[in-house]
VODO-614887 format. One record per residue (C-alpha): x, y, z. Coordinates in Angstrom, 2 decimals, padded with zeros to 5 digits. Example, Ala and Ser with C-alpha at 12.3 -4.5 7.8 and 13.67 -1.06 7.14 Angstrom:
@u=012.30&v=-004.50&w=007.80 $
@u=013.67&v=-001.06&w=007.14 $
END
This chain:
@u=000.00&v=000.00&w=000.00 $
@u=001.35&v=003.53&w=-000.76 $
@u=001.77&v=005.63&w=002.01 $
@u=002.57&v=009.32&w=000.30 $
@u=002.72&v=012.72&w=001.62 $
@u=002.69&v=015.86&w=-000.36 $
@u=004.22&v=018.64&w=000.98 $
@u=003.55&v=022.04&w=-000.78 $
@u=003.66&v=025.92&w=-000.78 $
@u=007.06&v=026.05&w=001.29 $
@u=010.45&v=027.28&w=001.24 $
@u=012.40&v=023.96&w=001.13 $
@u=016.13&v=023.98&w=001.99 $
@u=016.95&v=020.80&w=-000.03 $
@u=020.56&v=021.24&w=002.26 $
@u=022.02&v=019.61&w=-001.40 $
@u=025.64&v=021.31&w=-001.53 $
@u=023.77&v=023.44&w=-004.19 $
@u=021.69&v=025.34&w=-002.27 $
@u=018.67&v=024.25&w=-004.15 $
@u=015.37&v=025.51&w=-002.64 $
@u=011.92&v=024.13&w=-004.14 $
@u=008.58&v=024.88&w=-003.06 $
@u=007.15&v=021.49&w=-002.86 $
@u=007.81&v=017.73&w=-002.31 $
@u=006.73&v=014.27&w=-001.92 $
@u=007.22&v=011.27&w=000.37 $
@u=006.88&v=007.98&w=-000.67 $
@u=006.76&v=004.84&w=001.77 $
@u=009.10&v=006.79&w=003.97 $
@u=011.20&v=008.05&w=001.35 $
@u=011.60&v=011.19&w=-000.85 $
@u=009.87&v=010.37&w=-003.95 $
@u=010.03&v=014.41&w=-005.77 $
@u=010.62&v=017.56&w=-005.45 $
@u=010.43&v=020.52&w=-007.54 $
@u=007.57&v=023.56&w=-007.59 $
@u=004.64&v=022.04&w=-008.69 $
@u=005.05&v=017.98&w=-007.08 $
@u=001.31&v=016.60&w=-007.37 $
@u=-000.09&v=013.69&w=-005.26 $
@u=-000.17&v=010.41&w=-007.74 $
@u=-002.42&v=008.74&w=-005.34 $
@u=-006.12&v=009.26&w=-004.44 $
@u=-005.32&v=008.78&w=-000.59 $
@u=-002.34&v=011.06&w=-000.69 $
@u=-001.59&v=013.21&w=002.13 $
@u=-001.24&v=017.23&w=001.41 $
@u=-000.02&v=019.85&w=003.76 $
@u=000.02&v=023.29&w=002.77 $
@u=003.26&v=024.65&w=004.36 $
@u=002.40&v=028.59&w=003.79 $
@u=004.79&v=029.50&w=002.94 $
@u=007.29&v=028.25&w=005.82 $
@u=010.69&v=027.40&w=005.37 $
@u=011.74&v=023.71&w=005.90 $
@u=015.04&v=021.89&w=006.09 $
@u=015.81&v=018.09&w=006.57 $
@u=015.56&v=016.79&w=010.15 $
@u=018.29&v=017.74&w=012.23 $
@u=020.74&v=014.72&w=013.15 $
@u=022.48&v=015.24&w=016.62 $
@u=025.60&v=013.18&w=016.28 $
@u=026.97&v=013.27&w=019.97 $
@u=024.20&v=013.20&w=022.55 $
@u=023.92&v=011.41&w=025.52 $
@u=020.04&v=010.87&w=025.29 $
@u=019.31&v=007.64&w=026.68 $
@u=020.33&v=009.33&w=030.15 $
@u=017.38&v=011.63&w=029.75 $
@u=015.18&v=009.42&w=030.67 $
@u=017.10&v=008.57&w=034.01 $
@u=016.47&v=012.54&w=035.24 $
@u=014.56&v=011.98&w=038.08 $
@u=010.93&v=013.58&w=038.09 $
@u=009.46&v=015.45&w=035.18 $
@u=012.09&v=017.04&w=033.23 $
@u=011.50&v=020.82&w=032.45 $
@u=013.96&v=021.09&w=029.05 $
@u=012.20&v=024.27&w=027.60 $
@u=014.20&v=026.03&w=030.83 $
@u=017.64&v=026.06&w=027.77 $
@u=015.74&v=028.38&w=025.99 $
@u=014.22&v=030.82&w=029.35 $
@u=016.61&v=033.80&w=029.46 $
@u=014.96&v=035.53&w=032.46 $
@u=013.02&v=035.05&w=036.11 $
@u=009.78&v=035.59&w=034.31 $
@u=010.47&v=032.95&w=031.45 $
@u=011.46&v=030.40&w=033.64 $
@u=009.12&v=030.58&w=036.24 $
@u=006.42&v=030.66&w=033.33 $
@u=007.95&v=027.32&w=032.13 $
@u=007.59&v=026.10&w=035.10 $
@u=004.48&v=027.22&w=036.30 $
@u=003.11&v=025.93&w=032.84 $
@u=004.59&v=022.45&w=033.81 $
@u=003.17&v=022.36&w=037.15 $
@u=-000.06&v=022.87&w=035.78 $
@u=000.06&v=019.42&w=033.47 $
@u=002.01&v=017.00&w=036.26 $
@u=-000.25&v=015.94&w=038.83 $
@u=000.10&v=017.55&w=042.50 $
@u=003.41&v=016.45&w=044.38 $
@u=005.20&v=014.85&w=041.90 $
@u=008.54&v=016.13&w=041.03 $
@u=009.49&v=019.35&w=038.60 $
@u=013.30&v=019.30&w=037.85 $
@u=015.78&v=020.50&w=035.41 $
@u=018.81&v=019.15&w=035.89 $
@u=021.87&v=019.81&w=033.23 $
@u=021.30&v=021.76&w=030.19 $
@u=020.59&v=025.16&w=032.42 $
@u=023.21&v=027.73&w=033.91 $
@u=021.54&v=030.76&w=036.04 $
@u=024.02&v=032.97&w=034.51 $
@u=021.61&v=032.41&w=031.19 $
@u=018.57&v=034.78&w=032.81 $
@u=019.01&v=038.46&w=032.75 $
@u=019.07&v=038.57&w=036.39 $
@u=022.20&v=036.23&w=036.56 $
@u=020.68&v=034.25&w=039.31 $
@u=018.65&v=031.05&w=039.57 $
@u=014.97&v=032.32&w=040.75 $
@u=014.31&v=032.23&w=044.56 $
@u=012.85&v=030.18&w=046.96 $
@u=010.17&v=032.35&w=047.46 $
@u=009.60&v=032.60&w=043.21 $
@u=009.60&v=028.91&w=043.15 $
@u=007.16&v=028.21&w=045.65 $
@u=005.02&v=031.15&w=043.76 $
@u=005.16&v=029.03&w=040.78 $
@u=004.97&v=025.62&w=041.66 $
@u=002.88&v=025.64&w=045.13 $
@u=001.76&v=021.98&w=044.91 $
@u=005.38&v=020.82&w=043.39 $
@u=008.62&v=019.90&w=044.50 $
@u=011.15&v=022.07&w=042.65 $
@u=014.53&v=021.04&w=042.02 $
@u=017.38&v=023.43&w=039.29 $
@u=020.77&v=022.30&w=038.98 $
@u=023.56&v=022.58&w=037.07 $
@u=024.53&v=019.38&w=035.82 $
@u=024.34&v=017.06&w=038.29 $
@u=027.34&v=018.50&w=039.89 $
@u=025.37&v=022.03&w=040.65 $
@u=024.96&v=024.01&w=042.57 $
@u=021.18&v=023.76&w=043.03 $
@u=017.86&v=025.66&w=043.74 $
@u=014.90&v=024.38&w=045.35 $
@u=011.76&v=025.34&w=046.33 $
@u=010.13&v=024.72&w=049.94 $
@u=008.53&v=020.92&w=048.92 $
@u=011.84&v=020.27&w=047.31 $
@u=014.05&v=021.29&w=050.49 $
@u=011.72&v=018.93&w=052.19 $
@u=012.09&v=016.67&w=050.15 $
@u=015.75&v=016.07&w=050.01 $
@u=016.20&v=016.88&w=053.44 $
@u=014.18&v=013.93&w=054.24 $
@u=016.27&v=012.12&w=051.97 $
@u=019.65&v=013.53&w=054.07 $
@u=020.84&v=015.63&w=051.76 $
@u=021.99&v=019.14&w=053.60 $
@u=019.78&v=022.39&w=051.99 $
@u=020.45&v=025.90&w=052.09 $
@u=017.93&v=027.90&w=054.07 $
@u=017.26&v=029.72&w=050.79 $
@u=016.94&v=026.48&w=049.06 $
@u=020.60&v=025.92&w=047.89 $
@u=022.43&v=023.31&w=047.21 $
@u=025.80&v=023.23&w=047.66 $
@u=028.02&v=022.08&w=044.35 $
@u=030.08&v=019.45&w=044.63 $
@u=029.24&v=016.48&w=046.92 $
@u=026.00&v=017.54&w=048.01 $
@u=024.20&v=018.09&w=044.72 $
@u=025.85&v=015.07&w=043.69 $
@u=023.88&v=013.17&w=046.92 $
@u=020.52&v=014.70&w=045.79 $
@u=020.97&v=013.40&w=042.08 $
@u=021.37&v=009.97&w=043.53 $
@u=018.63&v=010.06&w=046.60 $
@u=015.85&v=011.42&w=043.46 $
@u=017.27&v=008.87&w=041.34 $
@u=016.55&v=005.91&w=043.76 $
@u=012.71&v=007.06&w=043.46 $
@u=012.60&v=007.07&w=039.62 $
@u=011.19&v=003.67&w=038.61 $
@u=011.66&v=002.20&w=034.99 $
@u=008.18&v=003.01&w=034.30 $
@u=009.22&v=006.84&w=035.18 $
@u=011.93&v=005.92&w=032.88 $
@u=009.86&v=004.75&w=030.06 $
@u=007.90&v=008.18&w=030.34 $
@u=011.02&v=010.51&w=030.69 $
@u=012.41&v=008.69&w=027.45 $
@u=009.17&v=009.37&w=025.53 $
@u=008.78&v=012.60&w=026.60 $
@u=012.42&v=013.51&w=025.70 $
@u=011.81&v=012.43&w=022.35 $
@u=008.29&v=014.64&w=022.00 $
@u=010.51&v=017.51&w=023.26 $
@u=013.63&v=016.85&w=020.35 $
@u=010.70&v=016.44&w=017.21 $
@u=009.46&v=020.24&w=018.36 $
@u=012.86&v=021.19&w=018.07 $
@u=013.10&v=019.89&w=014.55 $
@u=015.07&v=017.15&w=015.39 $
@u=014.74&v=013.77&w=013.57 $
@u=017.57&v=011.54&w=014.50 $
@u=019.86&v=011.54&w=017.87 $
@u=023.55&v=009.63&w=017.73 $
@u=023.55&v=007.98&w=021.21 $
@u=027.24&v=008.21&w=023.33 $
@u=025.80&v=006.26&w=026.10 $
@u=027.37&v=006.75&w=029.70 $
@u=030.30&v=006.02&w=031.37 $
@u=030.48&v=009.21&w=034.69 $
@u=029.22&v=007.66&w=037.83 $
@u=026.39&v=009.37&w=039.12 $
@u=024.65&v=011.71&w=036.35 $
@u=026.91&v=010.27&w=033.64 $
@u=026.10&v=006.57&w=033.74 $
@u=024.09&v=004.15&w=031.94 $
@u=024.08&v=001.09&w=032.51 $
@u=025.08&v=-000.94&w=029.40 $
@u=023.32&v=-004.03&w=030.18 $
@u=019.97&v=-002.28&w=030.74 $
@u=020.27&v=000.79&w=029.87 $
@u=018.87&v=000.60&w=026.34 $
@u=015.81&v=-001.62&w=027.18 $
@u=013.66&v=001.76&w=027.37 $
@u=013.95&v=002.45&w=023.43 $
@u=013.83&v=-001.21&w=022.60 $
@u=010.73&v=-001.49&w=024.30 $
@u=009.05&v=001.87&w=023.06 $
@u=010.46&v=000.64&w=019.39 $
@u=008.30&v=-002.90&w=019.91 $
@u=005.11&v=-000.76&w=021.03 $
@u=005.13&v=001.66&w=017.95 $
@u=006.20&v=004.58&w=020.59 $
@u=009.27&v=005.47&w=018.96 $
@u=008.76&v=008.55&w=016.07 $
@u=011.93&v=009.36&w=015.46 $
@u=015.63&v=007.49&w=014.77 $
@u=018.57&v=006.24&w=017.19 $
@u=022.16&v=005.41&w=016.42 $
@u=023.74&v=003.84&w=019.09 $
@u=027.32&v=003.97&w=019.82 $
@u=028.52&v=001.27&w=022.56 $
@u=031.35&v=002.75&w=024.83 $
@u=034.13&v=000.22&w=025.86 $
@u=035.86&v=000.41&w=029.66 $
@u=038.59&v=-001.83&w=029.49 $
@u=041.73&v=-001.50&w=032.13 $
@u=044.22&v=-004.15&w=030.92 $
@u=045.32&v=-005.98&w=028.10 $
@u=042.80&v=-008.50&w=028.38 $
@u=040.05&v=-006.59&w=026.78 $
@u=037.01&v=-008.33&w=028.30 $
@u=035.03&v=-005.31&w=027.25 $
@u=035.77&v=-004.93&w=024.39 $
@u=035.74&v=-008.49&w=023.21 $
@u=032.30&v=-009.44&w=024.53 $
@u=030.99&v=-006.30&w=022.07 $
@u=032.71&v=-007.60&w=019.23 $
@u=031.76&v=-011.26&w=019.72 $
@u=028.48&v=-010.76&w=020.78 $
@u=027.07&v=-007.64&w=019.10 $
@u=025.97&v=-007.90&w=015.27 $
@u=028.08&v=-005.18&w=013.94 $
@u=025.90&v=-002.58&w=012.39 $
@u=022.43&v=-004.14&w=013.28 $
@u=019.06&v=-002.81&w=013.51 $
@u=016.51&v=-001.06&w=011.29 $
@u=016.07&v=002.53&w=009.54 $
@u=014.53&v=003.19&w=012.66 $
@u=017.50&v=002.29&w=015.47 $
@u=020.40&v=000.70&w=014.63 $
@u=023.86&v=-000.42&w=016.42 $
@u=026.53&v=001.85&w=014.90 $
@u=029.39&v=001.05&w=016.17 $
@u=032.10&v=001.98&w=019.23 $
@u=032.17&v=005.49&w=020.45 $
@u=032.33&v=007.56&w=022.53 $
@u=034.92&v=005.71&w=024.63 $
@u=037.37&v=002.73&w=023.68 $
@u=039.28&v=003.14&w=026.90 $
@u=038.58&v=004.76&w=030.41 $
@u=038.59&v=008.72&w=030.78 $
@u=041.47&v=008.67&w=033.26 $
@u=043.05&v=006.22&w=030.92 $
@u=042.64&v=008.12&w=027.81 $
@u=044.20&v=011.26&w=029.07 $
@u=047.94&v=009.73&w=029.22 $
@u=050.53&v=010.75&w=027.17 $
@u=051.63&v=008.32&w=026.60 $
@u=048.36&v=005.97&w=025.74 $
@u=048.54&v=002.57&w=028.00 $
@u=050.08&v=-000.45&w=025.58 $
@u=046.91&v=-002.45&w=024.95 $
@u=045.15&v=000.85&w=023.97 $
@u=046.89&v=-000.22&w=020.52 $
@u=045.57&v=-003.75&w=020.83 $
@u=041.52&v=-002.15&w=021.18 $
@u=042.50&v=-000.38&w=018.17 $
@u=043.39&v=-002.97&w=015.96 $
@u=041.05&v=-005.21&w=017.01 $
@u=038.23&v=-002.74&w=015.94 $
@u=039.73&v=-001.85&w=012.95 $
@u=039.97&v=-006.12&w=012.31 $
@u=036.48&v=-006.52&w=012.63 $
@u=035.40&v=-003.17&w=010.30 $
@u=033.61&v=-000.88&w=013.36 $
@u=032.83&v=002.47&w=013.00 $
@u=034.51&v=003.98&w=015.85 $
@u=033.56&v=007.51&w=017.50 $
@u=036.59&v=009.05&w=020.01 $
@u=035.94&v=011.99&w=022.97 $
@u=038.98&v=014.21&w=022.77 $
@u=039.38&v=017.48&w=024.24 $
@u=043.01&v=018.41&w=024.44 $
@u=045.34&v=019.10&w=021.57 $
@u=047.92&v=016.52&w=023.59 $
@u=045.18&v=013.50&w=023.36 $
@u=044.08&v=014.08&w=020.18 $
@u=047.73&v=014.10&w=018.73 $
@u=048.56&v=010.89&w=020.97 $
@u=045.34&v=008.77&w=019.93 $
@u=046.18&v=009.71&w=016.11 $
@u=049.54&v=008.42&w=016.60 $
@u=048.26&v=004.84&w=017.76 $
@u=045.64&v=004.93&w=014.99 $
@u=048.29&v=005.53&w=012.24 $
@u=050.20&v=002.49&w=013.72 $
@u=047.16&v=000.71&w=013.55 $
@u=046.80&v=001.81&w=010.16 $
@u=050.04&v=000.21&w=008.93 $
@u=048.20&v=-003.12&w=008.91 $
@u=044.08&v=-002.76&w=009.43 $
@u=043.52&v=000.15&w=007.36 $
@u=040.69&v=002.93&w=009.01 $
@u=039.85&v=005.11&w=005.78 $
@u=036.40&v=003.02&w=005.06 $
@u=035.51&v=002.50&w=008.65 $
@u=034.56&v=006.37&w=009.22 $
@u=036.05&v=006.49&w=012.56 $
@u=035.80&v=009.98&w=014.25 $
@u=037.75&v=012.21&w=016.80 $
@u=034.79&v=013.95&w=018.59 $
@u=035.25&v=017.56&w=020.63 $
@u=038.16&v=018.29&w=019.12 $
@u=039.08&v=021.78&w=021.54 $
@u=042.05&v=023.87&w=020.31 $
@u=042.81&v=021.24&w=017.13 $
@u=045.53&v=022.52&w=015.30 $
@u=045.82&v=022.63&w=010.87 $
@u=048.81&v=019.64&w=011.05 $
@u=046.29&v=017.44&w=013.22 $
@u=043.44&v=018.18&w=011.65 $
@u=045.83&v=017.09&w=008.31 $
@u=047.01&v=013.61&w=009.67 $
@u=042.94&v=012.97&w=010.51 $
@u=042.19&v=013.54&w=006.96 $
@u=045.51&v=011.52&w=005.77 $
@u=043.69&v=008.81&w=007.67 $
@u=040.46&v=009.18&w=006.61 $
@u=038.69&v=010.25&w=009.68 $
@u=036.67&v=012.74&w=010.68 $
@u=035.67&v=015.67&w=013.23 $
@u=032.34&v=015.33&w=015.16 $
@u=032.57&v=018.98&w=016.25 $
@u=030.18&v=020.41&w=019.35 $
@u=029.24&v=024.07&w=020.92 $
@u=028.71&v=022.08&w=024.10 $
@u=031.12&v=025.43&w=025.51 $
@u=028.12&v=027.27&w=025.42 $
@u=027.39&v=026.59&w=029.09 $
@u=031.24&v=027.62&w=030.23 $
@u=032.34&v=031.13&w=031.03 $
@u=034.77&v=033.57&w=029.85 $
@u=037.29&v=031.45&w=031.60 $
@u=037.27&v=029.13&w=028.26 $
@u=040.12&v=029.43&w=025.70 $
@u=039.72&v=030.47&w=022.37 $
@u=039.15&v=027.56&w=019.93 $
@u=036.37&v=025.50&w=021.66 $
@u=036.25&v=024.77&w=018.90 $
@u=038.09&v=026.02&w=016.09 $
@u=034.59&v=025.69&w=014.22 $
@u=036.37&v=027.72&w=011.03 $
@u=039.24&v=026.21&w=010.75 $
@u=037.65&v=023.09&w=011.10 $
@u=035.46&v=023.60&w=008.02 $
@u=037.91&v=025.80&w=005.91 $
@u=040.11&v=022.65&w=006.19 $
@u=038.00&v=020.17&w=003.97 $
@u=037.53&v=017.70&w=006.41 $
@u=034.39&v=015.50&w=007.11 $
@u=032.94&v=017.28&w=009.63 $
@u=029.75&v=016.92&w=011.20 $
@u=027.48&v=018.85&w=014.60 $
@u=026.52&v=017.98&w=017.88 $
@u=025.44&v=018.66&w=021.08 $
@u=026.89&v=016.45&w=023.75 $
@u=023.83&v=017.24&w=025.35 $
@u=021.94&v=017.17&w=028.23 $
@u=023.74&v=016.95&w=031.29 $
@u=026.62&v=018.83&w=030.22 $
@u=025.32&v=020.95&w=027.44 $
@u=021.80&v=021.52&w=026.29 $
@u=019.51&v=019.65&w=023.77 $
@u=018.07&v=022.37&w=021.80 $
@u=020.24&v=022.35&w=018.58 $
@u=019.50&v=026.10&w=018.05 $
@u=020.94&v=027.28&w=020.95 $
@u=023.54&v=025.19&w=019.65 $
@u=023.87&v=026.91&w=015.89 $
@u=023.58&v=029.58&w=018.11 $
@u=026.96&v=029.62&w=019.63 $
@u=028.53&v=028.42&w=016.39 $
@u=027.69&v=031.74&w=014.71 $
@u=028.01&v=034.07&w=017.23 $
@u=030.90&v=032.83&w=019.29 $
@u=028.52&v=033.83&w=022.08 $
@u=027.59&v=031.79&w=025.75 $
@u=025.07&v=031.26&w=027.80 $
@u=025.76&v=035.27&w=029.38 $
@u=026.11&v=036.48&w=025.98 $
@u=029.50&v=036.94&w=026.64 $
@u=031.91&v=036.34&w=023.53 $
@u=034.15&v=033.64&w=024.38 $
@u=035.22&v=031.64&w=020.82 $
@u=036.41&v=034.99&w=018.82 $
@u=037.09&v=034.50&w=014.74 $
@u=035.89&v=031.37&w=014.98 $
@u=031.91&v=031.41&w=014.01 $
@u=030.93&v=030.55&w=010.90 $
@u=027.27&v=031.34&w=009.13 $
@u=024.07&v=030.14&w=009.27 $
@u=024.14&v=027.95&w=006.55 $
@u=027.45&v=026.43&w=007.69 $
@u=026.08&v=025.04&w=010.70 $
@u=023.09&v=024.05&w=009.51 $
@u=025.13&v=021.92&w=007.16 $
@u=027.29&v=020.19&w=009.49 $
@u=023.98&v=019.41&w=011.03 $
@u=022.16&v=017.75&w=008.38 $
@u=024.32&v=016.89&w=005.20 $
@u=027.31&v=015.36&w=006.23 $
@u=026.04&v=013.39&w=009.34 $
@u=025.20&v=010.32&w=007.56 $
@u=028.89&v=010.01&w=006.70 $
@u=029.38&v=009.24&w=010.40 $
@u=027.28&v=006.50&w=010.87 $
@u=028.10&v=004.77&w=006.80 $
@u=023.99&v=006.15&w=005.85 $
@u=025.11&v=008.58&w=003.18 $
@u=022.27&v=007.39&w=000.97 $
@u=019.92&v=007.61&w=003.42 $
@u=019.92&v=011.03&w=005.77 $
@u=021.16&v=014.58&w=006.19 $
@u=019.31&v=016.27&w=002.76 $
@u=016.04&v=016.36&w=000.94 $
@u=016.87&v=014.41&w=-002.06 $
@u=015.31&v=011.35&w=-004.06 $
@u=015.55&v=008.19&w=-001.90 $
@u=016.67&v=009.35&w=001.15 $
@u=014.33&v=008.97&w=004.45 $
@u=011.64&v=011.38&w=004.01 $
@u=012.78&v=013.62&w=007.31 $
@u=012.11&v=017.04&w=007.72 $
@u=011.20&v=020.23&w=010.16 $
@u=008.80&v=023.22&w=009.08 $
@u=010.47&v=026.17&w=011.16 $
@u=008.54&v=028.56&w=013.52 $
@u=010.56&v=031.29&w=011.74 $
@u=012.98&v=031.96&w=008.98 $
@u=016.38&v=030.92&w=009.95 $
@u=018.00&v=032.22&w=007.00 $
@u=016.75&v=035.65&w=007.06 $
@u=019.25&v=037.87&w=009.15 $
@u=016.60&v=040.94&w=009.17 $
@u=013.52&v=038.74&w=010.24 $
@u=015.81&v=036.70&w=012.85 $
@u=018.47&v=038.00&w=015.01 $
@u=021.12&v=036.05&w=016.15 $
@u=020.07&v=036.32&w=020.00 $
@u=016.30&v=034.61&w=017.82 $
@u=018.10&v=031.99&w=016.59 $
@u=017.52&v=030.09&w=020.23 $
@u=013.85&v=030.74&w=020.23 $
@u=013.44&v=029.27&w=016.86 $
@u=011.39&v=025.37&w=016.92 $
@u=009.61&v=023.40&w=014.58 $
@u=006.08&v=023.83&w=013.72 $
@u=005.98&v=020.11&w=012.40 $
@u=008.17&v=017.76&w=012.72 $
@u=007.87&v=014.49&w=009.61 $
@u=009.86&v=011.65&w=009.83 $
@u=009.83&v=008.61&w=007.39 $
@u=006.93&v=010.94&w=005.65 $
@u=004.78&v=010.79&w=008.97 $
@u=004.08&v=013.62&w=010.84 $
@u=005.32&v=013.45&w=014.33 $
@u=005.05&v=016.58&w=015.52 $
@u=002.21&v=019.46&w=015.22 $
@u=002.11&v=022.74&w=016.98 $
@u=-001.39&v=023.29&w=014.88 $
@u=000.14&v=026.51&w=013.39 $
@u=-000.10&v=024.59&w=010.31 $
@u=-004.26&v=023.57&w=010.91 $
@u=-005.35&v=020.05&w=012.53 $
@u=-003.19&v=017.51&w=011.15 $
@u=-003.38&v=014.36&w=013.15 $
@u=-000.17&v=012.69&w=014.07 $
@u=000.88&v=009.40&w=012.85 $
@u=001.98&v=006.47&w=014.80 $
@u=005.27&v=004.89&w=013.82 $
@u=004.90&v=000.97&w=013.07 $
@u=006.01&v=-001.62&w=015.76 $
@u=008.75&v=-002.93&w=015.30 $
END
């Protein structure tokens, strides 16, 4: 049976290298089928969507984000706090969340804020909290590290728990906010989970998002998942038709020694590259080696021996790096490695990439890898260095290069605020902290979208609105392109008014009229 969506009356950034822009297309059995300026249904049960005139670009691919630990934030997750930039706004989100969670149950927002992001410079009060959430326990952090906010139920709350609050509602950074993350977490039951997970993934389709690269978690505390159960939430919203839009899992590796019982058991026991158009095993990434491990100059011995052996078996292989020293030391084992498994076709990846120089970025494309390159800075003050990260000379230098977030606990999820920070150099304060660095609009929306499949061996199918590919895309609350219409501080405010992926439509603000939504098929 033909499922087919027609899609007209729009300004649609095909994101082809070309900068073609048509005015309608279709969507085929989950595909692009045409587009042009005058596409036409060929079936009599065709879908058609008058866009008005909005623009649209292909669904936004995330290619570093950590959003299987989403679901693990305790309570009910308030993530349209990334993109409140005063008292008012936030206390507005949250009074509008209080108002659709039933009485007592928890409001939190943990990772993804900063209270230098509100005019005021402060997290709201006590008192504001308890104005806005009356019947809620409130509980802000930043990260899971802090320092925290609460409101009166909150304070309770955790106190009863034994973790030490402020009078005012503070919580200290360090080990106390640490303590509260784990005394909510022990109260957040895999159903909770389940919920948090879909909910996440409602919140990333109104941000135009369509597809999320999963890192997984390796930091105790805030930063873990669990990799034995870790992913059951998305397997088992993917078997009840509750998952609308696409996962790429990368599996992180903790080895210690030589013996590589890690490693081996994910080579031996994982089907390299398995799954569906809909979530799929990628490959190894974002770890091959513990964080403490990885920092050593130089690399332990049977760091080598992880190498090869997923360079044996053909993985794709995705590599945090944040200094210039450990990106320089891990290339040096991976040309080694090269000698004798070659890397070019595996589309391996150094990921972060802070203060990369020209002659590294030169031996990564010697080797045929690539830069997954992130404005996760956005959240750090002026005390950053130039260069986090060199987004221009990153691009100017050829290389495969694709966007992400590293989002949520460290960064935020909203992939404006993201392009955000990539053009204007600009942080949470406002306060300029990557100088000659930005690049334009387009640029980032291009490392977003076109390139991204490259990461994950999908060229064919994602990252642009052409002929075959998966029939992804976001209709835009405003236009992005237009400079006079949409100020760079606007960029953050910008979401999607629908959301489509597979040629389904996911996500509806109803700025567009009534159009139901569309269940994905169990899988």
């Amino acid at each position: 049976m033909l499922h087919e969506l027609v899609l007209r009356n729009g300004r649609i950034h095909t994101m082809d290298g070309k900068g073609t822009v048509v005015s309608s297309v279709s969507i085929e059995n989950g595909r692009f089928a045409a587009l042009g300026d005058d596409v036409r249904p060929r079936g009599p049960d065709a879908r058609v969507i008058d866009l008005q005139g909005r623009t649209v670009v292909p669904g936004l691919i995330d290619n570093h984000i950590h959003f299987l630990r989403t679901g693990l934030l305790p309570g009910h997750d308030m993530r349209l706090l990334e993109t409140a930039f005063s008292i008012d706004e936030a206390l507005s989100v949250i009074r509008d969340q209080a108002g659709k969670v039933p009485d007592g149950e928890l409001l939190s927002a943990i990772g993804g804020i900063h209270p230098g992001q509100f005019a005021e410079g402060r997290y709201p009060t006590m008192a504001e909290l308890n104005d806005a959430a009356p019947r809620h326990p409130v509980y802000l952090s930043i990260s899971n590290w802090g320092p925290g906010a609460t409101n009166s139920l909150a304070k309770s709350l955790l106190e009863d728990l034994g973790v030490p609050v402020g009078d005012d509602g503070t919580v200290a950074k360090g080990q106390d906010t640490v303590a509260a993350w784990e005394a909510l977490s022990q109260r957040h039951s895999y159903e909770d989970t389940l919920r948090q997970t879909a909910s996440q993934m409602d919140h990333a389709l109104s941000m135009g998002l369509t597809n999320l690269f999963d890192m997984g978690g390796t930091i105790p505390a805030g930063g873990w998942l669990d990799p034995a159960t870790g992913y059951n939430p998305i397997l088992d919203l993917m078997r009840d038709g509750r998952m609308p839009m696409r996962i790429r899992v990368y599996l992180p590796v903790l080895d210690r020694d030589a013996s590589l019982p890690d490693l081996m058991s994910r080579l031996d026991y994982t089907f390299n590259e398995f799954g569906n158009d809909v979530l799929r095993i990628v490959g190894i990434g974002e770890w091959l080696i513990p964080n403490k491990l990885q920092r050593e100059q130089p690399l332990p011995e049977f760091y080598t021996e992880s190498v090869r052996a997923v360079a044996e078996r053909g993985w794709v292989y995705k590599q945090h790096l944040i200094s210039l020293a450990e990106q320089r030391e891990h290339l040096r084992v991976w040309e080694e490695v090269n000698k004798s498994a070659p890397i070019a076709d595996l589309h391996w990846s150094m990921d972060h990439c802070y203060g990369i120089d020209a002659e590294t970025i030169n031996r990564a494309i010697d080797l045929g890898v690539g830069i997954s390159s992130h404005s996760s800075p956005y959240l750090e003050g002026t005390q950053t260095p130039p260069g986090n990260p060199p987004f221009r000379m990153i691009l100017d230098s050829g290389i495969v290069v694709g966007g992400g977030s590293d989002g949520a606990r460290i960064s935020v999820m909203n992939p404006w605020v993201m392009f955000y920070y990539a053009v204007t150099g600009r942080n949470h304060a406002g306060e300029l902290i990557n100088p000659d660095q930005t690049v334009t609009r387009e640029e980032v929306l291009q490392i977003w979208t076109r390139p991204q499949g490259w990461f994950c061996k999908e060229e064919r199918n994602m990252g642009s609105i052409a002929v075959g590919k998966f029939g992804d895309l976001a209709v835009l609350s405003a236009d992005y392109f237009d400079g006079a219409a949409v100020s760079d501080d606007e960029i953050r405010k910008i979401t999607s008014v629908m959301t489509i992926v597979g040629g389904r439509v996911v996500h509806n603000s109803g700025e567009l009229g009534d159009h139901a939504l569309e269940a994905p098929p169990a899988c």
